[in-house]
VOGU-3710 file (C-alpha; in Angstrom, 3 decimals, decimal comma):
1> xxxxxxxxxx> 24,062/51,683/265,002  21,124/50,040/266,287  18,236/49,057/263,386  14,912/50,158/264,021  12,059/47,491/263,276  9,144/47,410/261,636  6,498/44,749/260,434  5,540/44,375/256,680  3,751/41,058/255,163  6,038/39,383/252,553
11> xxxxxxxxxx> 5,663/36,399/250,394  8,066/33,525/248,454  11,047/32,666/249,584  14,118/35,068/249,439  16,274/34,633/246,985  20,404/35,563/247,389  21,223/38,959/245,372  23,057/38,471/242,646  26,077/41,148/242,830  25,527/43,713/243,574
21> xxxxxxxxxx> 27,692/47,088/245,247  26,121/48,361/248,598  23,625/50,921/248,155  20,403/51,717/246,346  21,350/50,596/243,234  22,267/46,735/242,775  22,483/44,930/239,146  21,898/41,314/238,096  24,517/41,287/235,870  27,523/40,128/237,286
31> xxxxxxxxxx> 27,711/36,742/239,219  26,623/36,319/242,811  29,551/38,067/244,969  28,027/39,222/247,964  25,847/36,152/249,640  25,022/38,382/252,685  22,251/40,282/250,786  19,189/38,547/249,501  16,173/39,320/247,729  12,907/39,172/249,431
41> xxxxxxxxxx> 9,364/39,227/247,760  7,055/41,682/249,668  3,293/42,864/249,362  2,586/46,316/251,109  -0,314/49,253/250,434  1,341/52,076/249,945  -0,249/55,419/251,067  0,600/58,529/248,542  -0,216/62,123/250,337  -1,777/64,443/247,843
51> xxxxxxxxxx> 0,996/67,105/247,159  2,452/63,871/245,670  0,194/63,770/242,969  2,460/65,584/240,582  4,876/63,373/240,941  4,957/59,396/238,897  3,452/56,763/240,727  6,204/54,733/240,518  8,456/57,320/241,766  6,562/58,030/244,546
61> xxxxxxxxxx> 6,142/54,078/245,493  10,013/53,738/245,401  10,303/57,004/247,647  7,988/55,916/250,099  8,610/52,567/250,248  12,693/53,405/250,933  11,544/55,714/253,801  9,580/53,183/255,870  11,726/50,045/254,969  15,222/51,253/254,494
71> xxxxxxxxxx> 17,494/50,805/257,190  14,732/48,698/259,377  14,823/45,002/260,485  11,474/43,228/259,261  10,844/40,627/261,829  12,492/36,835/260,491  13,206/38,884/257,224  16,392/41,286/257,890  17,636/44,376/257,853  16,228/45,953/254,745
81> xxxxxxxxxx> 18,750/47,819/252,683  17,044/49,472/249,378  13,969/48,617/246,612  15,032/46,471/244,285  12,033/46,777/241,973  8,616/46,857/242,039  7,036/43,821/240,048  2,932/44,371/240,200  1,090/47,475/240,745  -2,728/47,071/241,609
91> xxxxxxxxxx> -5,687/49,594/241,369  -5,210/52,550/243,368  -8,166/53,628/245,587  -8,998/57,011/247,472  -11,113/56,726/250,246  -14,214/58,814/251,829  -12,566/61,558/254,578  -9,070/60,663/253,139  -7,217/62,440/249,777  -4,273/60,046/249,395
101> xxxxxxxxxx> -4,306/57,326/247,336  -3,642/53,859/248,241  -2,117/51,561/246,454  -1,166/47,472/246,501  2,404/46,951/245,369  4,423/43,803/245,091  7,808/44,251/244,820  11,510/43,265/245,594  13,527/44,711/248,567  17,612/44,050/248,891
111> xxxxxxxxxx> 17,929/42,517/252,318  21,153/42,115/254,711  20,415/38,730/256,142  23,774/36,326/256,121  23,456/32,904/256,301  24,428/30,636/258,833  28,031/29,228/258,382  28,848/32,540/256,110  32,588/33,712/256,471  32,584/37,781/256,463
121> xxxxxxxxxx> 35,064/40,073/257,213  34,641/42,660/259,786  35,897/45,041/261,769  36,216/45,089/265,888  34,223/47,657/267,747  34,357/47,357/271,162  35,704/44,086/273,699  33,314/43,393/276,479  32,883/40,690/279,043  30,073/39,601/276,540
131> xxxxxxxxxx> 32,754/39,367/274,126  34,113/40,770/271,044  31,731/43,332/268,957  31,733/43,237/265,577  30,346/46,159/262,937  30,062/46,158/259,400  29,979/49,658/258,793  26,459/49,393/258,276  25,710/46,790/260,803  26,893/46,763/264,274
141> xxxxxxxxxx> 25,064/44,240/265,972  27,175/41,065/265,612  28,667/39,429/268,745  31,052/36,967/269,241  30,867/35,507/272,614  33,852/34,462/274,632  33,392/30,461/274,512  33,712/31,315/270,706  36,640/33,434/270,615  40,264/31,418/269,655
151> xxxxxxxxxx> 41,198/29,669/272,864  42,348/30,121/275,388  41,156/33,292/275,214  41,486/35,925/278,527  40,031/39,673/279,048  42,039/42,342/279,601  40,217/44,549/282,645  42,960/47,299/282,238  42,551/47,651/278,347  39,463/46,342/277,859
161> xxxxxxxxxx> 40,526/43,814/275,086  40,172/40,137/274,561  43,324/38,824/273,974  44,077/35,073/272,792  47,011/33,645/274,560  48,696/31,585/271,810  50,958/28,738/272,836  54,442/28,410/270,699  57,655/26,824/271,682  59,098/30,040/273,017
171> xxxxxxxxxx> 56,321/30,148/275,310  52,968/31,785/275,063  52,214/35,426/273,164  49,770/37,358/274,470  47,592/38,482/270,568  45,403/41,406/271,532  41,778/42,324/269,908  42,443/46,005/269,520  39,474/48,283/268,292  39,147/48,778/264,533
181> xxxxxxxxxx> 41,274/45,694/263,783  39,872/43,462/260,743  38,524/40,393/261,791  37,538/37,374/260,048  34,386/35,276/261,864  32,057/32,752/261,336  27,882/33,205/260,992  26,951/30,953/264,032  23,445/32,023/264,777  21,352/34,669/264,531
191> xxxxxxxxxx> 18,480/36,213/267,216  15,544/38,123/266,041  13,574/40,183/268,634  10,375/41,311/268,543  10,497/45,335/269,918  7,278/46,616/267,928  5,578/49,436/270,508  3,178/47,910/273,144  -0,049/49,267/274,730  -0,108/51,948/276,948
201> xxxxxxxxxx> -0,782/49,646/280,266  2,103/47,512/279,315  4,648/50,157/278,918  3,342/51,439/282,329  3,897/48,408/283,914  7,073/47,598/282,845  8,710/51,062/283,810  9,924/50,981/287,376  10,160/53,881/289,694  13,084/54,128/291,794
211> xxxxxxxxxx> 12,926/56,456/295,018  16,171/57,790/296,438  15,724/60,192/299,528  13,752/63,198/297,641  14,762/62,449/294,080  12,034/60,093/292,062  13,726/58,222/288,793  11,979/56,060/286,270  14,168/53,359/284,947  13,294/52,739/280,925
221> xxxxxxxxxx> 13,741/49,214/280,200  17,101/49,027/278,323  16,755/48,937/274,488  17,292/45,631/272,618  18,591/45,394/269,351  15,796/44,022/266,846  18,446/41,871/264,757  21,729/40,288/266,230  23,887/37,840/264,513  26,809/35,743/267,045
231> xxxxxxxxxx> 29,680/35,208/265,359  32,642/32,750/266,106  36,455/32,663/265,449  37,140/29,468/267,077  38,771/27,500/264,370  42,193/28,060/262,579  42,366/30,587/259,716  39,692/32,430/261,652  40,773/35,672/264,107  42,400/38,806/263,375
241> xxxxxxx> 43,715/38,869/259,761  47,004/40,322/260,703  47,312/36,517/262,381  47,215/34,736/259,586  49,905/34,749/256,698  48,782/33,358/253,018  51,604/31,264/251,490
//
């Protein structure tokens, strides 16, 4: 799954959710469990259509605020999971030629943004020459990159598996990376990408046409993912769980 982006102004600093179980609902109660999710402070005027009216403003805030923010990476912010709550309401204003109301609203959003060094447990993908892929369930754009994988590390062409060739006295064992295996990695760094929609003349330009005999193709320039984080499983305890035994 590949995040869309989108660009919101939001203010303080984030702050790490306190507990919480994935979804739209998270509580405060409980101590922090779940360091991967913060909260981030945002300001945003929110636009209510008319046949809206009947509904509570707050209600209709929290539903239109989930549908453009939930499930998109805010650029240097995350991937924004749910509202957390809203925490200032300003005067709503209708303008001349327009019948929705808009509305200034600070409030809290639950954000999926680990931090760097972060231990999580995942589960394998794919295997590339790029390296190992990583998904979350809910977030598939983690990558860890073959100078990072336990070494000496060597892909398999026919399988299409990393493998890490571990040394014993008996000789070497060959310990595959097989899709949907649990893997435990390391937060290593993290690469935000700007892919908010460009003008016209730039999209033009950067579409190229290629011409082969009487057929005429446009090549799309390849989609990036907004959000990637590179993981790393270089160090011992760190790998496939099924390679590591707790005494």
């Amino acid at each position: 799954m590949m995040a869309a982006e989108t660009n919101l102004n939001y203010s303080g600093k984030p702050r790490r959710a306190m507990s919480g179980v994935f979804g739209c609902a998270f509580c405060l109660s409980e101590p922090v469990s779940c360091t991967m999710f913060t909260l981030v402070e945002m300001v945003d005027t929110v636009r209510i259509p008319p046949w809206q009216f009947q509904s509570r403003l707050n209600d209709a805030i929290v539903e239109e605020l989930n549908k453009k923010l939930a499930n998109k990476v805010v650029f240097n912010v995350g991937l924004c999971i749910c509202l957390y709550d809203i925490t200032k309401l300003e005067d709503s204003f209708i303008f001349p030629g327009d019948g929705a109301s808009h509305t200034k609203v600070h409030f809290r959003y639950v954000v999926f943004r680990p931090f760097l060094d972060e231990i999580i447990v995942g589960k394998i993908k794919c295997c590339s020459q790029e390296g190992v892929h990583v998904s979350l369930g809910f977030f598939d754009d983690i990558v860890i990159p073959p100078e990072s994988l336990q070494q000496p590390a060597k892909f398999d062409e026919a399988e299409q598996v990393w493998l890490w060739e571990y040394e014993t006295d008996e000789g070497a064992h060959d310990l595959y990376m097989d899709h949907g295996e649990e893997i435990r990695f390391r937060i290593v760094d993290e690469v935000f990408i700007d892919t908010s929609p460009t003008g016209p003349s730039t999209a033009t330009n950067s579409t190229t046409v290629k011409s082969t005999g009487t057929d005429t193709k446009e090549e799309q320039p390849q989609k990036e993912a907004p959000y990637t984080l590179i993981g790393s499983i270089s160090e011992p305890g760190l790998g496939l769980l099924s390679w590591w035994t707790s005494n």
